[in-house]
N, CA, C and O atoms as CSV, one atom per row, in Angstrom:
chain,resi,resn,atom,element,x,y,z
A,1,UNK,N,N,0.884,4.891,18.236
A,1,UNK,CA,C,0.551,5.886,17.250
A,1,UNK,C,C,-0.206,5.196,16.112
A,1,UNK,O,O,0.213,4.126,15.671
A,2,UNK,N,N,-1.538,5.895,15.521
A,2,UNK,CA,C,-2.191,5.439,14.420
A,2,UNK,C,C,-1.669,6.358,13.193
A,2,UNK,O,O,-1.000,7.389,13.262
A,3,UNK,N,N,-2.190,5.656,11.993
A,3,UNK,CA,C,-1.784,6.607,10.868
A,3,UNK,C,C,-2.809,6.073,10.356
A,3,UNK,O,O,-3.100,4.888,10.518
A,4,UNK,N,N,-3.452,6.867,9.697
A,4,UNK,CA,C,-4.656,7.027,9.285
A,4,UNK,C,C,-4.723,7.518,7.446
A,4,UNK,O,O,-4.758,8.583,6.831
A,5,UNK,N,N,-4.717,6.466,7.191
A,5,UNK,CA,C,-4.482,6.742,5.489
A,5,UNK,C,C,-5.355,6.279,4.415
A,5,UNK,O,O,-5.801,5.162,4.152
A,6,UNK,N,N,-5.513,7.654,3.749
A,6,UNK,CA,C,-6.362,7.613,2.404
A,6,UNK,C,C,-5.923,7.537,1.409
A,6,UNK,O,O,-4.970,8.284,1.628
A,7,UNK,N,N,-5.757,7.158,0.119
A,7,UNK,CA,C,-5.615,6.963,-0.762
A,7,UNK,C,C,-6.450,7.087,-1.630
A,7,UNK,O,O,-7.572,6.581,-1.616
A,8,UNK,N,N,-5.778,8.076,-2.845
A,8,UNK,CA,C,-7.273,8.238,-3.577
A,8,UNK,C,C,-6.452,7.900,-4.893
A,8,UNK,O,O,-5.255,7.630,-4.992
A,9,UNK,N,N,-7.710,8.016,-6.163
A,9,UNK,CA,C,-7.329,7.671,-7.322
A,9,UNK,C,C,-7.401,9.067,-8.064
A,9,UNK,O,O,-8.610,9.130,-7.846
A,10,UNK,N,N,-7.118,10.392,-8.842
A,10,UNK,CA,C,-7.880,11.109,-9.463
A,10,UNK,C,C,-7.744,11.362,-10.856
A,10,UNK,O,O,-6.704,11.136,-11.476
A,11,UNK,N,N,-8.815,11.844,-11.370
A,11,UNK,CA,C,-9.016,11.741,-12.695
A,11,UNK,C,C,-8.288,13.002,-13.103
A,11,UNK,O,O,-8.607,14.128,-12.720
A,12,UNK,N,N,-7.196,12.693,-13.982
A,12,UNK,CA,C,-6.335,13.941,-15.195
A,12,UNK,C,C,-7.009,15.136,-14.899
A,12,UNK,O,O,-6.393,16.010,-14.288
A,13,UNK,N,N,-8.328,15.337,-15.278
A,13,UNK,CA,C,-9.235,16.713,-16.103
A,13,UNK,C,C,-9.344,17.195,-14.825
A,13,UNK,O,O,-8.686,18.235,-14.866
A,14,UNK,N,N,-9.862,17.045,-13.492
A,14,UNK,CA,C,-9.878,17.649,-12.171
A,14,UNK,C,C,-8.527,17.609,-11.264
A,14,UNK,O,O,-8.607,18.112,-10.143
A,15,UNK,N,N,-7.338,17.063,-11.665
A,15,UNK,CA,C,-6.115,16.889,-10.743
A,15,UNK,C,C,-5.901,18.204,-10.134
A,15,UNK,O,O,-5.914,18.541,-8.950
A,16,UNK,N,N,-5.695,18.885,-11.232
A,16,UNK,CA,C,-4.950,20.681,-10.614
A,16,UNK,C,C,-6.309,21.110,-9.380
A,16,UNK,O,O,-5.949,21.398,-8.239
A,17,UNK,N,N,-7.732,21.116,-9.705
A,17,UNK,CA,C,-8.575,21.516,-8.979
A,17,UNK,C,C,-8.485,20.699,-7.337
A,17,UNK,O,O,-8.806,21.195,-6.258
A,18,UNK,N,N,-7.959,19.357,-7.597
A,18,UNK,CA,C,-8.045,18.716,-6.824
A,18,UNK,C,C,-7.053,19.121,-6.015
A,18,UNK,O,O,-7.483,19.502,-4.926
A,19,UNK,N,N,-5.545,19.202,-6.173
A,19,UNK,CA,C,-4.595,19.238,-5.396
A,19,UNK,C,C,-4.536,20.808,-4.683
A,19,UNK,O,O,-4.033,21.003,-3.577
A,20,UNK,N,N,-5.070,21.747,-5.427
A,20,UNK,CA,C,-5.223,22.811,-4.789
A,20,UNK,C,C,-6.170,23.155,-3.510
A,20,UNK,O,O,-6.072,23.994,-2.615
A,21,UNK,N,N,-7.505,21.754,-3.928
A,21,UNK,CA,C,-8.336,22.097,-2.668
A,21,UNK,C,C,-7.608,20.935,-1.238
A,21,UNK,O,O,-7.773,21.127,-0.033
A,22,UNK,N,N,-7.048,20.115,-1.694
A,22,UNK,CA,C,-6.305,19.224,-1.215
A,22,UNK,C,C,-5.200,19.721,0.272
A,22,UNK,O,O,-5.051,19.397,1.450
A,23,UNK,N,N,-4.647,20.651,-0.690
A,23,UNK,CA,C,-3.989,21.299,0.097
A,23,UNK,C,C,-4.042,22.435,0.516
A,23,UNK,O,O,-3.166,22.768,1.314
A,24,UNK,N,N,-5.017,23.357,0.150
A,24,UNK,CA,C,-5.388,24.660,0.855
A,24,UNK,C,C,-6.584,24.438,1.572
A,24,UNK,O,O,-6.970,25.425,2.197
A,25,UNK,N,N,-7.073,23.725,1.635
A,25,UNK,CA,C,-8.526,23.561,2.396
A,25,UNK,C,C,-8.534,21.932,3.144
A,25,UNK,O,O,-8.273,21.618,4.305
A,26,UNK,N,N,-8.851,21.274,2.234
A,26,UNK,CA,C,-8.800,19.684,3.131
A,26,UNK,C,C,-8.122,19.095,3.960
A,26,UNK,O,O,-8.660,18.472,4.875
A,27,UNK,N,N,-6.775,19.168,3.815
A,27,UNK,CA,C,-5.907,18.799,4.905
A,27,UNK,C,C,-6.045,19.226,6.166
A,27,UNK,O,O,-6.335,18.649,7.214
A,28,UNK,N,N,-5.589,21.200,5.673
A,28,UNK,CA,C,-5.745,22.101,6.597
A,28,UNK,C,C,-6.863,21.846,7.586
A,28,UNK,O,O,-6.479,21.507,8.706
A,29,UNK,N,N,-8.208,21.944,7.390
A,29,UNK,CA,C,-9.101,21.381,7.903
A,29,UNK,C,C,-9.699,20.459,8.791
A,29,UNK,O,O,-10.562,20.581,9.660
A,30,UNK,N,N,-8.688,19.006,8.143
A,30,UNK,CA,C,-8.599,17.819,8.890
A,30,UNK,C,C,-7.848,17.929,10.547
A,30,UNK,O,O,-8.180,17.558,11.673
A,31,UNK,N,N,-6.621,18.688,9.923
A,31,UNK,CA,C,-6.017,18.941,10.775
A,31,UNK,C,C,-6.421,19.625,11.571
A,31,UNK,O,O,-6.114,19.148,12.664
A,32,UNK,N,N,-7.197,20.904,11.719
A,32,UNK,CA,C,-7.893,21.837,12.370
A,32,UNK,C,C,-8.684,21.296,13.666
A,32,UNK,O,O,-8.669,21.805,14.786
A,33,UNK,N,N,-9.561,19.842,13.142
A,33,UNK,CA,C,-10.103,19.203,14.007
A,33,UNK,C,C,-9.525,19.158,15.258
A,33,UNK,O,O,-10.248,19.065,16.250
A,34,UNK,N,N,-8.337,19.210,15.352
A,34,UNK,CA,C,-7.179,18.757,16.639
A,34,UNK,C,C,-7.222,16.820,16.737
A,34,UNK,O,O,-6.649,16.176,17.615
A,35,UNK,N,N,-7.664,16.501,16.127
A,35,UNK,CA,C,-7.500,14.880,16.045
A,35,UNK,C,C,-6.011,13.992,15.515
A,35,UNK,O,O,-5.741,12.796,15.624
A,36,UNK,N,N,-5.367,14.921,15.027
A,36,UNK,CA,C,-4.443,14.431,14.239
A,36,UNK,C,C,-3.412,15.779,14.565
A,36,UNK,O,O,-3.754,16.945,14.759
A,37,UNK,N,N,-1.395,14.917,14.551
A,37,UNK,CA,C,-1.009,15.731,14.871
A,37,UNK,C,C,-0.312,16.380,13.665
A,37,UNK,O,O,0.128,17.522,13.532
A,38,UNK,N,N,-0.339,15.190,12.708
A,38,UNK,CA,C,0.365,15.774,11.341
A,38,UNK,C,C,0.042,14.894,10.617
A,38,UNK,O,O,-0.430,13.822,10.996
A,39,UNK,N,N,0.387,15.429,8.720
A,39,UNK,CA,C,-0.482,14.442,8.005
A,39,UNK,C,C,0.985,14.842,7.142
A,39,UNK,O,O,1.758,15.764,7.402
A,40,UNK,N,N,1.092,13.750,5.953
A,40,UNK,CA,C,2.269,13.576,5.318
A,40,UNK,C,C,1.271,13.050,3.429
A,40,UNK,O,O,0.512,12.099,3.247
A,41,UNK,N,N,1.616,13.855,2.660
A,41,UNK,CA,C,0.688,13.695,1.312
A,41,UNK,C,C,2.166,13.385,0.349
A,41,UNK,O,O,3.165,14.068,0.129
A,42,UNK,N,N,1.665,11.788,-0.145
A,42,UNK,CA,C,2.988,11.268,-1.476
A,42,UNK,C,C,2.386,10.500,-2.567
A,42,UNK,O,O,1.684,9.497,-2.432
A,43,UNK,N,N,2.717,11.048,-3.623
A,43,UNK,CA,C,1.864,10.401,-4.743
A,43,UNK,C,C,2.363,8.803,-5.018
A,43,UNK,O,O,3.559,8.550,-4.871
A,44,UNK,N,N,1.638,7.975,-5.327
A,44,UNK,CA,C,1.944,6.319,-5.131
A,44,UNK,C,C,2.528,6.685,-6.648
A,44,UNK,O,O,2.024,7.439,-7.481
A,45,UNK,N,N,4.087,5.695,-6.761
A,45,UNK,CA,C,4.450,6.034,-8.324
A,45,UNK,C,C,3.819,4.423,-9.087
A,45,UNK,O,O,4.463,4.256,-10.123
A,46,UNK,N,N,3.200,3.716,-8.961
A,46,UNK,CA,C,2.583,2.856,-9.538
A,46,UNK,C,C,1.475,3.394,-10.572
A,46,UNK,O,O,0.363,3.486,-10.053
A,47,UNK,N,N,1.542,3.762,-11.900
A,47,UNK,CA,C,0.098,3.554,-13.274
A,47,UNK,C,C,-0.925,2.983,-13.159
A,47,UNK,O,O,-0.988,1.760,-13.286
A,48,UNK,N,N,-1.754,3.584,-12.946
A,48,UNK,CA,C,-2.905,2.675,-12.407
A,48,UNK,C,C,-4.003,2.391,-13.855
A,48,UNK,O,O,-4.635,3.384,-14.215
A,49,UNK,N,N,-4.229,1.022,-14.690
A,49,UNK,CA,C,-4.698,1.025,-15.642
A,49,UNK,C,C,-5.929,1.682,-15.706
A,49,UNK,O,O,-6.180,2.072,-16.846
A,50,UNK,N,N,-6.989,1.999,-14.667
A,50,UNK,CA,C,-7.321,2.925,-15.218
A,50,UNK,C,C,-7.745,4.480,-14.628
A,50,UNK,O,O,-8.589,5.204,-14.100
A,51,UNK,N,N,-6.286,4.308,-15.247
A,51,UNK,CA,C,-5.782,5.766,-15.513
A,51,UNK,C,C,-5.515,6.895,-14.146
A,51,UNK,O,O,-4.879,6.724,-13.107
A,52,UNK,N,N,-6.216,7.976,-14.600
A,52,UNK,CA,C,-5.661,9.046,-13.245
A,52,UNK,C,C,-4.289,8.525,-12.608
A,52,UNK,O,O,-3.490,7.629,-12.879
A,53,UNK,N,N,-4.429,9.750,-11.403
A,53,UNK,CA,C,-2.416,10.137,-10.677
A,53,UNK,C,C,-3.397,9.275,-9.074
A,53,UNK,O,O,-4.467,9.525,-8.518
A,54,UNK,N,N,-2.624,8.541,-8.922
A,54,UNK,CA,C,-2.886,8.056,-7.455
A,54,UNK,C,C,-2.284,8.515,-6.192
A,54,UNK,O,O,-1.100,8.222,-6.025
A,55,UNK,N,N,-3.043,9.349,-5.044
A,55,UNK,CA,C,-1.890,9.786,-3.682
A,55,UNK,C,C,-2.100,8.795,-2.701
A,55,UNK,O,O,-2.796,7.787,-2.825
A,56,UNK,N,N,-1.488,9.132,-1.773
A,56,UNK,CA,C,-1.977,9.024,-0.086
A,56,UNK,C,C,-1.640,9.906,0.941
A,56,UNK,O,O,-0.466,10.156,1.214
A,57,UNK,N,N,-2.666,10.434,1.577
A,57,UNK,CA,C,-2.566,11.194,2.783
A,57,UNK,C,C,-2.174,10.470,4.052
A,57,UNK,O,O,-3.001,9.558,4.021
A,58,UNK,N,N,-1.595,10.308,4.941
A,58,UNK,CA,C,-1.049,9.920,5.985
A,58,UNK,C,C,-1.347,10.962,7.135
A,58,UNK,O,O,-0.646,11.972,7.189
A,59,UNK,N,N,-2.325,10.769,8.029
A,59,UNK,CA,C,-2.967,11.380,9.417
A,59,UNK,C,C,-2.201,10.661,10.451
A,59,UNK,O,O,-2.023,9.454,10.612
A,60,UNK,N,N,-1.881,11.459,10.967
A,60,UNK,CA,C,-1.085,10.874,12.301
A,60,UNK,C,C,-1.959,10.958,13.579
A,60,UNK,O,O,-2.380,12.062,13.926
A,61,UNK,N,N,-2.237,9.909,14.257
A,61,UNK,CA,C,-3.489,10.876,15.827
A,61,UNK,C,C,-2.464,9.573,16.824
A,61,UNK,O,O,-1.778,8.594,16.530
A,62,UNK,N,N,-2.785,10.124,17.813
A,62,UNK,CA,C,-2.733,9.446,19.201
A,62,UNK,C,C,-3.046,7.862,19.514
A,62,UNK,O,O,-2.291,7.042,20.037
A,63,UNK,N,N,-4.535,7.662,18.985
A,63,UNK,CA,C,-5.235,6.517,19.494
A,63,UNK,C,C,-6.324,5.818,18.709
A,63,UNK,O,O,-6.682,6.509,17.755
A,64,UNK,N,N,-6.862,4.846,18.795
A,64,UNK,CA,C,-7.201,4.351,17.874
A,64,UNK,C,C,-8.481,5.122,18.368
A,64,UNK,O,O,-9.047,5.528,17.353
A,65,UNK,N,N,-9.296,5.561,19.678
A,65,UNK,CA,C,-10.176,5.952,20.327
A,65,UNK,C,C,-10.249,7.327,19.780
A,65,UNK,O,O,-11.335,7.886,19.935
A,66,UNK,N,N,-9.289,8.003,19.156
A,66,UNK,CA,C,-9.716,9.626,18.480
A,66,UNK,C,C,-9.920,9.470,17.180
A,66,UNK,O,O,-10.595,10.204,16.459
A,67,UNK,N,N,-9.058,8.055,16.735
A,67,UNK,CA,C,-9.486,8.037,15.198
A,67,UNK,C,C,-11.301,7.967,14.887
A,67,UNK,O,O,-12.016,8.679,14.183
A,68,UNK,N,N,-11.615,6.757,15.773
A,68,UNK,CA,C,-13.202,6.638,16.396
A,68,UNK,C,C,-13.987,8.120,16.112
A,68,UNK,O,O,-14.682,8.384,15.131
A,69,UNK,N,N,-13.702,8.917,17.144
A,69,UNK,CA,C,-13.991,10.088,17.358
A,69,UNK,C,C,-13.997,10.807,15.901
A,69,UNK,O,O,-14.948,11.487,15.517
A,70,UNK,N,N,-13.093,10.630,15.310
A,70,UNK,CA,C,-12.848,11.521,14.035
A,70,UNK,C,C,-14.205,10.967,12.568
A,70,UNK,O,O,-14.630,11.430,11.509
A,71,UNK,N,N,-14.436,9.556,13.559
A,71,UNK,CA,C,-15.137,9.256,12.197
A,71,UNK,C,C,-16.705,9.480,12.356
A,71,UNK,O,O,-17.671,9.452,11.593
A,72,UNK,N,N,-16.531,9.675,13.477
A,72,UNK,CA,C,-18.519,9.614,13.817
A,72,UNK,C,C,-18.233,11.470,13.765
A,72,UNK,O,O,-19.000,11.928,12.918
A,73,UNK,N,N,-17.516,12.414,14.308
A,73,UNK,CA,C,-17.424,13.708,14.611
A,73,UNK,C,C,-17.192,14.263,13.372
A,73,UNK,O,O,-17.550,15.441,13.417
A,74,UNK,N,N,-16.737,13.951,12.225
A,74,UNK,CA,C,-15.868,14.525,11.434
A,74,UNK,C,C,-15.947,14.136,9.908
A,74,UNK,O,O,-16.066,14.983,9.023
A,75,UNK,N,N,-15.897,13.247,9.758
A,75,UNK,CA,C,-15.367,12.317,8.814
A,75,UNK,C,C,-16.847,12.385,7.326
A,75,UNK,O,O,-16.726,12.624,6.124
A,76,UNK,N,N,-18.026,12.075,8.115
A,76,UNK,CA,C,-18.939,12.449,7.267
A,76,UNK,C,C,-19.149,13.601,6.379
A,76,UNK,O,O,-19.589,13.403,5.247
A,77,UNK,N,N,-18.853,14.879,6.821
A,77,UNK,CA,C,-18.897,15.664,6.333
A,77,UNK,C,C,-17.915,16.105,5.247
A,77,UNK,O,O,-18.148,16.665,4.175
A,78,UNK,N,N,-16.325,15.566,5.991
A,78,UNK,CA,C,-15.449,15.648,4.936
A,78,UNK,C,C,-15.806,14.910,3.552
A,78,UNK,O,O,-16.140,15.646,2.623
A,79,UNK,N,N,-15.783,14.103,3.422
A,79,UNK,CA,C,-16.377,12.574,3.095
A,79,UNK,C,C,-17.204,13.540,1.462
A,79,UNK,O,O,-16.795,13.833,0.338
A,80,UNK,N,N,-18.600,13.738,2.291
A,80,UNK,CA,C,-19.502,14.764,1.663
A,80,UNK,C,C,-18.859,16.098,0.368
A,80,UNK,O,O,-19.152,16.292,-0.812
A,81,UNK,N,N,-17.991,16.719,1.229
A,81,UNK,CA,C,-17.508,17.656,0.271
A,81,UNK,C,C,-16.907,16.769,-0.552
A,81,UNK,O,O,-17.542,16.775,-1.607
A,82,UNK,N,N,-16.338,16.290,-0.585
A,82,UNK,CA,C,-15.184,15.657,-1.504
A,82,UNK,C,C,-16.243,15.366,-3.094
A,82,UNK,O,O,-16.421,15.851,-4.211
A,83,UNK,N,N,-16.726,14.215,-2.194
A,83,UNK,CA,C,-18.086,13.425,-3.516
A,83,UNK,C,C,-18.780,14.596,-4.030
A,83,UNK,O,O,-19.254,14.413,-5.152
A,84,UNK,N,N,-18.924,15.452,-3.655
A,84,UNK,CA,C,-19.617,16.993,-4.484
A,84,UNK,C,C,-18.650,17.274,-5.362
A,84,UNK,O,O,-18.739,17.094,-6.577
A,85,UNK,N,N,-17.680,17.733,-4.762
A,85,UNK,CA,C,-16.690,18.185,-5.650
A,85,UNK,C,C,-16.531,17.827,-6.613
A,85,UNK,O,O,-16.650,18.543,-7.608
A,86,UNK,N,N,-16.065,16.057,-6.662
A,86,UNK,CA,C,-15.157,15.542,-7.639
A,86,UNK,C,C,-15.699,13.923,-8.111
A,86,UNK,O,O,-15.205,13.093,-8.875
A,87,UNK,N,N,-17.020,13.923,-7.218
A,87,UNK,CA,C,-17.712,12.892,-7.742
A,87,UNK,C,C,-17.167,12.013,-8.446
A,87,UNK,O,O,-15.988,11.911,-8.108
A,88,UNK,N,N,-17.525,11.088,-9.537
A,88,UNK,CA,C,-16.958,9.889,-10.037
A,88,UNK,C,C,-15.596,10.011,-10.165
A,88,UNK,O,O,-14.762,9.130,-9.956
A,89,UNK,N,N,-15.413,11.123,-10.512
A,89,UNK,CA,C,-13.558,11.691,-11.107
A,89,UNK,C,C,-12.690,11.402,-9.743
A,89,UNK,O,O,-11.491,11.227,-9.962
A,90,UNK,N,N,-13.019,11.340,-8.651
A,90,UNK,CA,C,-12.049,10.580,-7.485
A,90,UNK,C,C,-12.514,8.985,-6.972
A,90,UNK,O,O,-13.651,8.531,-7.094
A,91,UNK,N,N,-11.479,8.353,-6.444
A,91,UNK,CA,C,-11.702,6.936,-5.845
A,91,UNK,C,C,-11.199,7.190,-5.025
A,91,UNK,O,O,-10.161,7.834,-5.175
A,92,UNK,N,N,-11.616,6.852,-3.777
A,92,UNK,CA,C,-11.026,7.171,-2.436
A,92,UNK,C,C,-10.996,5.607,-1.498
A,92,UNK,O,O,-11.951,4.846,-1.659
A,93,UNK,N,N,-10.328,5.371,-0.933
A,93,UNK,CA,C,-10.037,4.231,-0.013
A,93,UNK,C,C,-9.217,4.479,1.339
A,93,UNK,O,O,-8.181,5.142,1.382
A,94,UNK,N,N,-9.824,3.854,2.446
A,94,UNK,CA,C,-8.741,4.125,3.875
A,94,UNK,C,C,-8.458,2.889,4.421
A,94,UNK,O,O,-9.064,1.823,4.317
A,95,UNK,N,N,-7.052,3.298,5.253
A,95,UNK,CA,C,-6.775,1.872,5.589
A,95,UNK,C,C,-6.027,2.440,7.054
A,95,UNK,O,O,-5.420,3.506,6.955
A,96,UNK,N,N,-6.052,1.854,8.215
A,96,UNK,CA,C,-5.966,2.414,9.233
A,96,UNK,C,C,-4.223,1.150,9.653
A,96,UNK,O,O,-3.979,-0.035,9.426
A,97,UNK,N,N,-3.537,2.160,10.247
A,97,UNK,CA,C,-2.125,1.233,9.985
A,97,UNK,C,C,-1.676,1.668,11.694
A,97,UNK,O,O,-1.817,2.799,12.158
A,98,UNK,N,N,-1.226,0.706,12.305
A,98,UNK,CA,C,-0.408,1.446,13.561
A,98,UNK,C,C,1.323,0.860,13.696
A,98,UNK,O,O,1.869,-0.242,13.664
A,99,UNK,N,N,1.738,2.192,13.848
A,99,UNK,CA,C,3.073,2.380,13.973
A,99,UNK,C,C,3.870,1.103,15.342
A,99,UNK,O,O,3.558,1.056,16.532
A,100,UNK,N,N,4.707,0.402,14.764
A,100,UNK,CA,C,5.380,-0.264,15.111
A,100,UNK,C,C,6.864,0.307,15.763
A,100,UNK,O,O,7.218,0.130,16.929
A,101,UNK,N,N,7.163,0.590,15.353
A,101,UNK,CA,C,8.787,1.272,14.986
A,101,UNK,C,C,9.356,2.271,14.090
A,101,UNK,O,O,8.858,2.114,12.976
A,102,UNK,N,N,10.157,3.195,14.109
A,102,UNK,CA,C,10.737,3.957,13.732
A,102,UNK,C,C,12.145,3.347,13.886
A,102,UNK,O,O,12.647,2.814,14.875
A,103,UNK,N,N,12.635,3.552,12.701
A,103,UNK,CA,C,14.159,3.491,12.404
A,103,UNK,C,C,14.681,4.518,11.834
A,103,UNK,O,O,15.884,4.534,11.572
């Protein structure tokens, strides 16, 4: 199993705009693709000096071969809306993690 995680930074003045499209549209969306079977969203409690609320989204998919898929099929476009949206006011970063174990 991959987990597929973003982490973003966002700025105070767009947060509410953000978390609403976050979760009524972007996720939903991601998920829609059928690439992923579930995604898990937790705000990092670390202050980040500068400034804004920091999350991470957690995508769950199958294989490292659909994550592939997700990024040449998919990923650009998401990608796209976002930087329109919320331009400098978000920092976004991914880091691709595979599941070891469950306890």
């Amino acid at each position: 199993m991959i987990l597929y995680n973003v982490t973003t930074n966002i700025h105070e003045s767009v947060h509410d705009q953000w978390m609403i499209w976050m979760q009524h549209k972007h996720i939903p969306e991601i998920l829609a693709t059928g690439k992923f079977s579930s995604a898990r969203m937790v705000r990092v409690l670390i202050e980040e000096e500068m400034g804004g609320v920091t999350y991470s989204v957690q995508y769950v998919t199958d294989s490292k071969d659909t994550l592939e898929k997700y990024y040449l099929e998919d990923a650009p476009a998401f990608r796209e809306e976002g930087a329109k949206l919320f331009g400098d006011k978000m920092l976004a970063f991914r880091t691709e993690l595979e599941l070891i174990a469950d306890y």
